[in-house]
N, C-alpha and C positions, 0 to 999 in steps of 0.2 A: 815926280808928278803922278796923280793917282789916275788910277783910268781899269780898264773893263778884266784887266789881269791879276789885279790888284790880290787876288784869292790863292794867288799862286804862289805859295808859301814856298821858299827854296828852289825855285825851280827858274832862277834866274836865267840859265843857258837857252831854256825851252822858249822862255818871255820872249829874248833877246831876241830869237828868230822870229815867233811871231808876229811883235811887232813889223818887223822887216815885211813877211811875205804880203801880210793885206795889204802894203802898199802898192801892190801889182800882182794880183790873185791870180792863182791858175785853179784849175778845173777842180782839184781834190789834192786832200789833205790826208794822211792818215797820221792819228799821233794815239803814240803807245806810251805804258808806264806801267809798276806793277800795279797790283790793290792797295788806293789809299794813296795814291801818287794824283789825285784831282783831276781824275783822268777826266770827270764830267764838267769839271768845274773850264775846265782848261776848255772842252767842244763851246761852251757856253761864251765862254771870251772870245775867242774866235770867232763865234756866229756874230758876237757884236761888234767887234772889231771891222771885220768884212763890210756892215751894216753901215755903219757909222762913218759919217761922213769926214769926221777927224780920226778915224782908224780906232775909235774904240774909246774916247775919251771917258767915258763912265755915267755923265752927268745929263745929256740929250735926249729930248724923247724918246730917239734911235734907238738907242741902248738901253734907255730903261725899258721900252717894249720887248725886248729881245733879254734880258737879266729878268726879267717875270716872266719870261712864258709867253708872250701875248703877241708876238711880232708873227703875224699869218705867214710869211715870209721864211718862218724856219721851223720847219718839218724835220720831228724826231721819229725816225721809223720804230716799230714797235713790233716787239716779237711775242709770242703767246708762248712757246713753249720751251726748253732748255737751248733749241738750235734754232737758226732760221730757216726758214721756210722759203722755198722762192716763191710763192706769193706771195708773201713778206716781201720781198725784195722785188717784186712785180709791181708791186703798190709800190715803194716808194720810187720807183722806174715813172712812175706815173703823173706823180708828183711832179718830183726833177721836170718835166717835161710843160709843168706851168705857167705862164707868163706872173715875174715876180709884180704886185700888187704893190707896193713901192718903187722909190729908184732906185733901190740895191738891188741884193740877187735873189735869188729863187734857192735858199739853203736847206742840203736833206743831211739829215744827223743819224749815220750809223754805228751803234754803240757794239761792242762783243763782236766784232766782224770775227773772231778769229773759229765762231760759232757757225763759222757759213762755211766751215770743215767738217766739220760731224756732225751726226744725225743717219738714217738711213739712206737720206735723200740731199745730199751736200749742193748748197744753196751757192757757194761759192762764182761758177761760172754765171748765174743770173748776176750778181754783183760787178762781175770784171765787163760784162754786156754794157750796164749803166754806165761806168765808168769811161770807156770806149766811144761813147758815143753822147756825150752829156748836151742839155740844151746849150743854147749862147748867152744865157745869164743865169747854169747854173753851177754851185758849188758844192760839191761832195765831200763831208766831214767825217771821216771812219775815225773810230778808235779800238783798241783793241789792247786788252793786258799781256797778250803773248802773241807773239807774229810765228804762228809756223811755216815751215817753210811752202806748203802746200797754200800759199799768199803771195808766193815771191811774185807773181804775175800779177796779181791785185796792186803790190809795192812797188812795184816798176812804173804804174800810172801816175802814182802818188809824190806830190813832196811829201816829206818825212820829218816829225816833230818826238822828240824823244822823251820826255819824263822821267825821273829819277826816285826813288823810293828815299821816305826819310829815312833820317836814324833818330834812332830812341830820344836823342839829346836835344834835336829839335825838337822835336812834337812837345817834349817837357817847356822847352821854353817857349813855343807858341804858346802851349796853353796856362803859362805861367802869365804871359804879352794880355791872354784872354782874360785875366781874373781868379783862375784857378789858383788854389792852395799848393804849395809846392809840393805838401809831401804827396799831395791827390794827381798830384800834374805827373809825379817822376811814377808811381802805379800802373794808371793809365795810359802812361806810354809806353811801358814794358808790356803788357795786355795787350796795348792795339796793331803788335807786328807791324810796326810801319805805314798804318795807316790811321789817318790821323783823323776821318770823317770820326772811325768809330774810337779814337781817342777823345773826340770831343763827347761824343756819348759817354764813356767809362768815367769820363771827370763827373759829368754828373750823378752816376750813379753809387750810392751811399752803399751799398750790399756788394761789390767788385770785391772787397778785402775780403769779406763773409765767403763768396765764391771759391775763389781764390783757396781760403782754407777748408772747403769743405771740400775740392779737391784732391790737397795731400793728405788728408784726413781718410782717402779710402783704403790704402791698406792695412793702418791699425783697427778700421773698423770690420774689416770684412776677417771673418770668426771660422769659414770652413762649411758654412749652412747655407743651402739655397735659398733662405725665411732671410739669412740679410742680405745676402747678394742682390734680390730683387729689391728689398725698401732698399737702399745705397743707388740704385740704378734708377728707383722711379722717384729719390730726392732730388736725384742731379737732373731729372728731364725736368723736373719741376723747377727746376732755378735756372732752367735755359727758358722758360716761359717765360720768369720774372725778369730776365736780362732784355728783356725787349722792348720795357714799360716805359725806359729814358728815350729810348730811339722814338716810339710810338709818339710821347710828347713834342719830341724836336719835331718829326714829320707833321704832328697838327701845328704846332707854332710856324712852320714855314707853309704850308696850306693858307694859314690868316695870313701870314706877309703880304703873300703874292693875291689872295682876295685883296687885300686893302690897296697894295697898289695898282692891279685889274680898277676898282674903285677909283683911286686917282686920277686914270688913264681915262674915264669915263663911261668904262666896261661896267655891264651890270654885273655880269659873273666872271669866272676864270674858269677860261674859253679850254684851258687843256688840262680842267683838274682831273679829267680820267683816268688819261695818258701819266700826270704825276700819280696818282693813286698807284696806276701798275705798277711805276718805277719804286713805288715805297714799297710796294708786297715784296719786289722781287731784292730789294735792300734787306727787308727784314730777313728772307730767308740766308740770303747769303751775310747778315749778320750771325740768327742764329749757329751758322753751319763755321764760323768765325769762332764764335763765343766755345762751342763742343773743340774745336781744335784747340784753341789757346787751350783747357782744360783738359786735354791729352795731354798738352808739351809741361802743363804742371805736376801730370800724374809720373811721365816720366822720368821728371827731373826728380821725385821722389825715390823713384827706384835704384837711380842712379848713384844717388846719395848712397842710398842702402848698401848699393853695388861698391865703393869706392870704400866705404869702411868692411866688406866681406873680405876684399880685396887684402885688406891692410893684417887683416885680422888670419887669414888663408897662411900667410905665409910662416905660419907655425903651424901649420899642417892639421888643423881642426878640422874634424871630416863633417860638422855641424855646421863651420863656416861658409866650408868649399859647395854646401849643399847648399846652402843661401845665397852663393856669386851665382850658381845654377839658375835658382829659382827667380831670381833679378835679369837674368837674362831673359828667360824665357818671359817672364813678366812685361819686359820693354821691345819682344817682338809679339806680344802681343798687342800691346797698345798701337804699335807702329800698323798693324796692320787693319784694325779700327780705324787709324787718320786716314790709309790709303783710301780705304772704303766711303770713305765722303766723299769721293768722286762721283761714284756711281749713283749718288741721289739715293742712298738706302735709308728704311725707316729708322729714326734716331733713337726710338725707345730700342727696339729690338734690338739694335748695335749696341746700347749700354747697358741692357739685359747680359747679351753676351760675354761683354767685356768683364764684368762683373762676375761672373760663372767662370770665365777662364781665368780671372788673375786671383778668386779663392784658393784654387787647388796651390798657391806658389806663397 
Protein backbone atom coordinates (compact mmCIF):
# COMPACT_ATOMS: atom_id res chain seq x y z
CA UNK A 1 0.00 0.00 0.00
CA UNK A 2 1.42 3.45 -0.93
CA UNK A 3 1.65 5.96 1.69
CA UNK A 4 4.06 9.00 2.97
CA UNK A 5 7.36 6.49 2.89
CA UNK A 6 6.88 5.66 -0.27
CA UNK A 7 10.35 7.71 -1.44
CA UNK A 8 12.33 5.34 0.49
CA UNK A 9 13.95 3.54 -2.06
CA UNK A 10 15.58 0.37 -0.25
CA UNK A 11 15.38 1.17 2.88
CA UNK A 12 12.85 -1.26 3.93
CA UNK A 13 14.28 -2.15 7.63
CA UNK A 14 14.24 1.80 8.47
CA UNK A 15 10.30 1.89 6.76
CA UNK A 16 9.46 -1.02 8.91
CA UNK A 17 10.20 0.68 12.03
CA UNK A 18 8.78 3.73 11.21
CA UNK A 19 5.72 2.85 10.52
CA UNK A 20 5.66 0.93 14.02
CA UNK A 21 6.97 4.14 16.07
CA UNK A 22 4.19 6.85 15.02
CA UNK A 23 1.91 4.62 16.13
CA UNK A 24 2.69 5.53 19.89
CA UNK A 25 5.21 8.52 19.49
CA UNK A 26 7.72 9.47 22.01
CA UNK A 27 9.37 12.71 22.40
CA UNK A 28 12.35 12.48 19.63
CA UNK A 29 13.63 10.64 16.92
CA UNK A 30 17.02 10.70 15.61
CA UNK A 31 17.54 8.97 12.20
CA UNK A 32 20.99 8.76 10.61
CA UNK A 33 22.26 7.32 7.16
CA UNK A 34 25.12 8.26 5.06
CA UNK A 35 24.87 11.11 1.92
CA UNK A 36 22.29 10.09 -0.40
CA UNK A 37 20.72 7.64 1.92
CA UNK A 38 17.07 10.10 1.92
CA UNK A 39 18.01 11.15 5.01
CA UNK A 40 15.58 14.29 4.26
CA UNK A 41 13.23 12.51 2.52
CA UNK A 42 12.90 9.99 5.42
CA UNK A 43 12.40 13.56 8.43
CA UNK A 44 9.74 14.49 5.82
CA UNK A 45 7.78 10.95 6.03
CA UNK A 46 8.03 10.92 9.55
CA UNK A 47 6.72 14.53 10.00
CA UNK A 48 3.74 13.19 7.98
CA UNK A 49 3.34 10.04 9.45
CA UNK A 50 3.16 11.60 13.07
CA UNK A 51 0.59 14.09 11.41
CA UNK A 52 -1.68 12.02 9.77
CA UNK A 53 -4.29 10.53 11.35
CA UNK A 54 -3.89 7.01 9.46
CA UNK A 55 0.05 7.28 10.34
CA UNK A 56 0.97 8.58 7.08
CA UNK A 57 -1.28 7.39 4.37
CA UNK A 58 -0.02 9.68 1.62
CA UNK A 59 -3.14 10.94 0.09
CA UNK A 60 -4.97 13.36 3.15
CA UNK A 61 -4.94 16.97 3.51
CA UNK A 62 -2.72 15.93 6.50
CA UNK A 63 -0.06 14.93 4.52
CA UNK A 64 -0.20 16.67 1.71
CA UNK A 65 0.40 19.83 3.86
CA UNK A 66 3.15 18.34 5.48
CA UNK A 67 4.95 16.58 1.77
CA UNK A 68 4.71 20.49 0.42
CA UNK A 69 5.99 22.29 2.99
CA UNK A 70 2.92 24.10 4.22
CA UNK A 71 1.88 22.26 7.52
CA UNK A 72 2.72 25.44 10.28
CA UNK A 73 2.98 22.60 12.37
CA UNK A 74 6.45 21.44 11.33
CA UNK A 75 9.37 23.68 11.88
CA UNK A 76 12.58 22.84 10.12
CA UNK A 77 15.31 24.67 12.02
CA UNK A 78 17.76 26.35 9.91
CA UNK A 79 21.39 27.07 10.29
CA UNK A 80 23.26 29.97 8.69
CA UNK A 81 26.58 28.92 8.78
CA UNK A 82 28.77 25.55 8.53
CA UNK A 83 27.84 24.64 12.38
CA UNK A 84 24.97 25.44 14.70
CA UNK A 85 24.68 28.07 16.63
CA UNK A 86 22.87 27.93 19.87
CA UNK A 87 20.74 30.39 18.91
CA UNK A 88 20.00 28.41 16.31
CA UNK A 89 18.99 25.94 18.56
CA UNK A 90 17.36 28.75 21.07
CA UNK A 91 15.06 29.42 18.26
CA UNK A 92 14.03 26.24 17.62
CA UNK A 93 13.81 25.62 21.76
CA UNK A 94 11.25 28.28 21.04
CA UNK A 95 9.32 26.87 18.68
CA UNK A 96 9.02 23.31 20.26
CA UNK A 97 7.47 25.22 22.99
CA UNK A 98 4.25 26.17 20.83
CA UNK A 99 0.82 25.17 21.20
CA UNK A 100 0.48 22.77 17.87
CA UNK A 101 -2.29 24.84 15.61
CA UNK A 102 -3.82 21.43 14.52
CA UNK A 103 -4.68 18.19 16.42
CA UNK A 104 -1.18 16.73 15.83
CA UNK A 105 2.06 17.75 17.39
CA UNK A 106 4.05 20.66 17.48
CA UNK A 107 7.08 19.01 15.06
CA UNK A 108 10.75 20.77 15.03
CA UNK A 109 13.07 19.19 12.22
CA UNK A 110 16.83 19.23 13.10
CA UNK A 111 18.89 18.28 10.04
CA UNK A 112 23.15 18.00 10.54
CA UNK A 113 22.87 17.70 14.30
CA UNK A 114 26.16 16.11 14.15
CA UNK A 115 27.20 19.95 13.42
CA UNK A 116 26.16 21.03 17.00
CA UNK A 117 29.93 19.28 17.69
CA UNK A 118 32.00 21.73 15.95
CA UNK A 119 32.39 25.13 15.50
CA UNK A 120 34.09 27.39 18.19
CA UNK A 121 31.23 27.58 20.09
CA UNK A 122 29.63 23.75 20.17
CA UNK A 123 25.87 24.16 20.14
CA UNK A 124 25.53 20.71 21.23
CA UNK A 125 24.45 21.07 25.11
CA UNK A 126 21.60 23.79 23.96
CA UNK A 127 20.22 20.72 21.81
CA UNK A 128 20.43 17.87 24.63
CA UNK A 129 18.38 21.20 27.00
CA UNK A 130 15.45 20.95 24.30
CA UNK A 131 15.37 17.38 24.24
CA UNK A 132 15.32 17.04 28.21
CA UNK A 133 12.54 18.97 28.66
CA UNK A 134 10.27 19.02 25.44
CA UNK A 135 6.53 20.43 25.53
CA UNK A 136 3.44 17.82 25.77
CA UNK A 137 2.75 17.79 22.17
CA UNK A 138 6.14 18.21 20.96
CA UNK A 139 8.22 15.91 18.69
CA UNK A 140 11.95 16.34 17.95
CA UNK A 141 13.13 15.01 14.46
CA UNK A 142 17.17 15.02 14.49
CA UNK A 143 19.14 13.66 11.64
CA UNK A 144 22.31 13.31 11.28
CA UNK A 145 25.00 11.51 8.42
CA UNK A 146 27.46 10.67 11.30
CA UNK A 147 26.73 10.35 15.09
CA UNK A 148 30.04 11.02 16.88
CA UNK A 149 30.40 9.92 19.76
CA UNK A 150 30.45 13.51 21.53
CA UNK A 151 26.18 12.66 20.84
CA UNK A 152 26.05 9.76 22.77
CA UNK A 153 24.05 11.92 25.42
CA UNK A 154 21.81 13.53 22.64
CA UNK A 155 21.30 9.40 21.43
CA UNK A 156 20.45 8.22 24.74
CA UNK A 157 17.08 10.74 24.58
CA UNK A 158 16.43 9.56 21.19
CA UNK A 159 14.79 6.37 19.51
CA UNK A 160 17.03 5.47 16.76
CA UNK A 161 16.04 5.11 13.05
CA UNK A 162 19.12 3.90 10.92
CA UNK A 163 19.48 4.28 7.06
CA UNK A 164 21.58 2.48 4.90
CA UNK A 165 23.65 3.82 1.92
CA UNK A 166 22.84 2.34 -1.67
CA UNK A 167 24.79 0.40 -3.95
CA UNK A 168 25.79 1.26 -7.33
CA UNK A 169 23.23 -1.56 -8.67
CA UNK A 170 20.34 0.00 -7.26
CA UNK A 171 20.53 3.47 -7.93
CA UNK A 172 20.96 1.96 -11.79
CA UNK A 173 17.82 0.15 -11.48
CA UNK A 174 15.84 2.86 -9.71
CA UNK A 175 16.76 5.16 -12.34
CA UNK A 176 16.39 2.54 -14.87
CA UNK A 177 12.21 2.02 -12.82
CA UNK A 178 12.56 6.27 -13.59
CA UNK A 179 12.74 6.31 -17.31
CA UNK A 180 16.47 6.63 -17.72
CA UNK A 181 18.44 5.07 -20.56
CA UNK A 182 20.49 2.25 -19.10
CA UNK A 183 23.71 2.85 -20.33
CA UNK A 184 22.96 6.85 -18.65
CA UNK A 185 21.47 5.00 -15.55
CA UNK A 186 24.62 2.43 -14.83
CA UNK A 187 27.21 6.10 -15.45
CA UNK A 188 25.39 7.98 -13.18
CA UNK A 189 25.38 5.73 -10.59
CA UNK A 190 28.93 5.06 -10.44
CA UNK A 191 29.28 9.03 -10.33
CA UNK A 192 26.83 9.53 -7.52
CA UNK A 193 28.76 7.47 -4.59
CA UNK A 194 25.77 6.16 -3.37
CA UNK A 195 23.67 8.84 -3.44
CA UNK A 196 21.07 8.80 -5.44
CA UNK A 197 19.36 12.53 -5.10
CA UNK A 198 22.58 13.41 -7.06
CA UNK A 199 22.21 10.39 -9.22
CA UNK A 200 19.10 11.50 -10.43
CA UNK A 201 20.64 14.85 -11.32
CA UNK A 202 23.77 12.99 -13.43
CA UNK A 203 21.04 11.10 -15.33
CA UNK A 204 20.09 14.15 -16.64
CA UNK A 205 22.98 15.61 -17.35
CA UNK A 206 24.24 15.19 -21.13
CA UNK A 207 28.12 16.62 -20.33
CA UNK A 208 28.69 13.77 -17.10
CA UNK A 209 30.57 11.52 -19.91
CA UNK A 210 32.54 14.79 -21.30
CA UNK A 211 33.51 15.42 -17.37
CA UNK A 212 34.31 12.35 -16.66
CA UNK A 213 37.03 12.37 -19.59
CA UNK A 214 38.24 15.61 -19.23
CA UNK A 215 39.36 14.32 -15.98
CA UNK A 216 41.56 11.44 -16.95
CA UNK A 217 42.59 13.47 -19.73
CA UNK A 218 44.81 15.72 -17.10
CA UNK A 219 47.90 13.89 -17.18
CA UNK A 220 48.56 13.61 -20.93
CA UNK A 221 47.64 17.12 -20.98
CA UNK A 222 49.73 18.65 -18.44
CA UNK A 223 53.21 19.28 -20.66
CA UNK A 224 55.74 20.51 -17.56
CA UNK A 225 54.58 24.48 -17.99
CA UNK A 226 52.88 26.57 -15.46
CA UNK A 227 50.83 28.47 -18.98
CA UNK A 228 48.95 24.67 -18.94
CA UNK A 229 48.80 23.70 -15.53
CA UNK A 230 46.65 26.82 -14.86
CA UNK A 231 44.19 26.76 -18.26
CA UNK A 232 43.69 22.53 -17.13
CA UNK A 233 42.78 23.90 -13.49
CA UNK A 234 40.56 26.84 -14.69
CA UNK A 235 38.84 24.26 -17.39
CA UNK A 236 37.79 22.00 -14.69
CA UNK A 237 36.49 25.01 -12.18
CA UNK A 238 34.75 25.80 -15.17
CA UNK A 239 32.91 22.50 -15.73
CA UNK A 240 32.13 22.34 -11.98
CA UNK A 241 30.05 25.63 -12.61
CA UNK A 242 28.29 23.80 -15.55
CA UNK A 243 27.63 20.65 -13.39
CA UNK A 244 25.20 22.65 -11.32
CA UNK A 245 22.89 23.61 -14.38
CA UNK A 246 20.71 19.96 -14.07
CA UNK A 247 20.55 20.30 -10.25
CA UNK A 248 19.51 24.28 -10.57
CA UNK A 249 16.54 22.94 -12.91
CA UNK A 250 15.32 20.21 -10.66
CA UNK A 251 15.45 22.80 -7.68
CA UNK A 252 13.11 25.25 -9.93
CA UNK A 253 10.89 22.31 -11.10
CA UNK A 254 10.23 21.43 -7.44
CA UNK A 255 9.98 25.29 -6.18
CA UNK A 256 6.71 25.20 -9.14
CA UNK A 257 5.47 21.68 -7.61
CA UNK A 258 5.16 22.88 -4.23
CA UNK A 259 3.92 26.63 -5.61
CA UNK A 260 1.07 24.76 -7.39
CA UNK A 261 0.23 22.51 -4.64
CA UNK A 262 0.59 25.71 -1.86
CA UNK A 263 -2.18 26.71 -4.92
CA UNK A 264 -4.29 23.66 -4.46
CA UNK A 265 -4.24 23.97 -0.69
CA UNK A 266 -5.68 27.54 -1.20
CA UNK A 267 -2.34 29.22 -0.29
CA UNK A 268 -1.52 32.31 -2.23
CA UNK A 269 2.21 31.66 -1.87
CA UNK A 270 4.68 28.90 -0.53
CA UNK A 271 4.75 30.04 2.88
CA UNK A 272 8.55 28.39 3.44
CA UNK A 273 10.10 29.15 -0.01
CA UNK A 274 12.95 30.90 1.93
CA UNK A 275 13.74 28.37 4.07
CA UNK A 276 13.76 25.88 0.72
CA UNK A 277 15.76 28.36 -1.08
CA UNK A 278 18.65 27.98 1.71
CA UNK A 279 18.34 24.38 1.66
CA UNK A 280 18.88 24.41 -2.25
CA UNK A 281 22.08 26.86 -1.78
CA UNK A 282 23.51 24.80 0.67
CA UNK A 283 22.70 21.36 -1.75
CA UNK A 284 24.37 23.15 -4.53
CA UNK A 285 27.45 23.72 -2.64
CA UNK A 286 27.68 20.37 -1.12
CA UNK A 287 26.78 19.10 -4.68
CA UNK A 288 29.48 21.08 -6.13
CA UNK A 289 32.19 19.92 -3.41
CA UNK A 290 30.63 16.12 -4.53
CA UNK A 291 31.14 16.70 -8.17
CA UNK A 292 35.36 18.06 -7.33
CA UNK A 293 35.66 14.68 -5.34
CA UNK A 294 34.09 12.12 -7.70
CA UNK A 295 36.75 14.07 -10.21
CA UNK A 296 39.62 13.38 -7.84
CA UNK A 297 38.69 9.59 -7.45
CA UNK A 298 38.70 9.67 -11.58
CA UNK A 299 42.06 11.38 -11.63
CA UNK A 300 43.40 8.80 -9.30
CA UNK A 301 42.14 5.84 -10.78
CA UNK A 302 44.18 7.20 -13.75
CA UNK A 303 47.40 7.22 -11.95
CA UNK A 304 46.69 4.02 -10.67
CA UNK A 305 46.30 2.53 -14.00
CA UNK A 306 49.74 4.13 -14.90
CA UNK A 307 50.99 2.70 -11.56
CA UNK A 308 49.92 -1.02 -12.21
CA UNK A 309 51.41 -1.14 -15.69
CA UNK A 310 55.05 0.67 -14.15
CA UNK A 311 54.57 -1.95 -11.82
CA UNK A 312 54.56 -4.79 -14.49
CA UNK A 313 57.02 -3.10 -16.47
CA UNK A 314 59.72 -2.35 -13.11
CA UNK A 315 60.25 -5.85 -12.70
CA UNK A 316 62.90 -5.94 -15.43
CA UNK A 317 64.65 -3.50 -13.73
CA UNK A 318 64.10 -0.31 -16.09
CA UNK A 319 65.36 2.60 -14.01
CA UNK A 320 62.73 4.69 -16.54
CA UNK A 321 59.97 2.58 -15.13
CA UNK A 322 60.95 2.41 -11.51
CA UNK A 323 61.02 6.27 -11.95
CA UNK A 324 57.30 6.43 -13.16
CA UNK A 325 55.99 3.74 -10.07
CA UNK A 326 57.63 6.98 -8.10
CA UNK A 327 56.21 9.58 -9.90
CA UNK A 328 52.44 7.78 -9.72
CA UNK A 329 52.85 7.54 -6.28
CA UNK A 330 53.59 10.66 -5.33
CA UNK A 331 51.08 11.91 -7.90
CA UNK A 332 48.11 9.94 -5.90
CA UNK A 333 49.30 11.32 -2.53
CA UNK A 334 48.81 14.16 -3.85
CA UNK A 335 45.50 14.08 -5.08
CA UNK A 336 44.67 12.40 -1.74
CA UNK A 337 45.55 15.17 -0.11
CA UNK A 338 43.46 17.81 -2.14
CA UNK A 339 40.14 15.30 -1.30
CA UNK A 340 41.17 15.70 2.45
CA UNK A 341 41.22 19.35 2.04
CA UNK A 342 37.41 19.59 1.22
CA UNK A 343 36.91 19.44 4.54
CA UNK A 344 38.17 22.57 5.58
CA UNK A 345 35.74 24.54 3.14
CA UNK A 346 39.05 25.77 1.00
CA UNK A 347 38.77 27.87 -2.20
CA UNK A 348 38.20 25.33 -4.97
CA UNK A 349 39.98 27.26 -7.69
CA UNK A 350 43.10 27.65 -5.70
CA UNK A 351 43.13 23.88 -4.60
CA UNK A 352 43.04 22.89 -8.51
CA UNK A 353 45.53 25.62 -9.23
CA UNK A 354 47.62 23.79 -6.80
CA UNK A 355 46.93 20.43 -7.73
CA UNK A 356 47.82 21.08 -11.15
CA UNK A 357 51.35 22.71 -10.34
CA UNK A 358 51.98 19.69 -8.14
CA UNK A 359 51.08 16.75 -10.29
CA UNK A 360 53.23 18.61 -13.61
CA UNK A 361 56.46 18.02 -11.99
CA UNK A 362 55.51 13.89 -11.84
Amino acid sequence: MADVFDALIGQERAVAAMRQYVKNPVHAYLVSGPVGSSLHDALVGLSAALQCPEHGCGTCEVCRLVLSGNDPDVYFAQRAGVSWRIDELREAERVSRRRPLGSGYEIVVIENVELTTTGSSPSAPALLKSLEEPGARTVFLLGAEDVPPALDTVVSRCVEVKLKGLLEADIEQILVREGAERDGAKVAALAASGNLRRARVLVRDAALAQRIAQWRAVPERLDGTPATASAVALEISRSLDEALAPLARMQEEEIELRRREASDLGQRSLTNRRELEAQFKREQRRFRIDELRFGLTALTNVYRERLVVNLEVGDRADARSQYRVGACVRAIDAIARSARSLAANVDESLLLHDLMFSLMEF
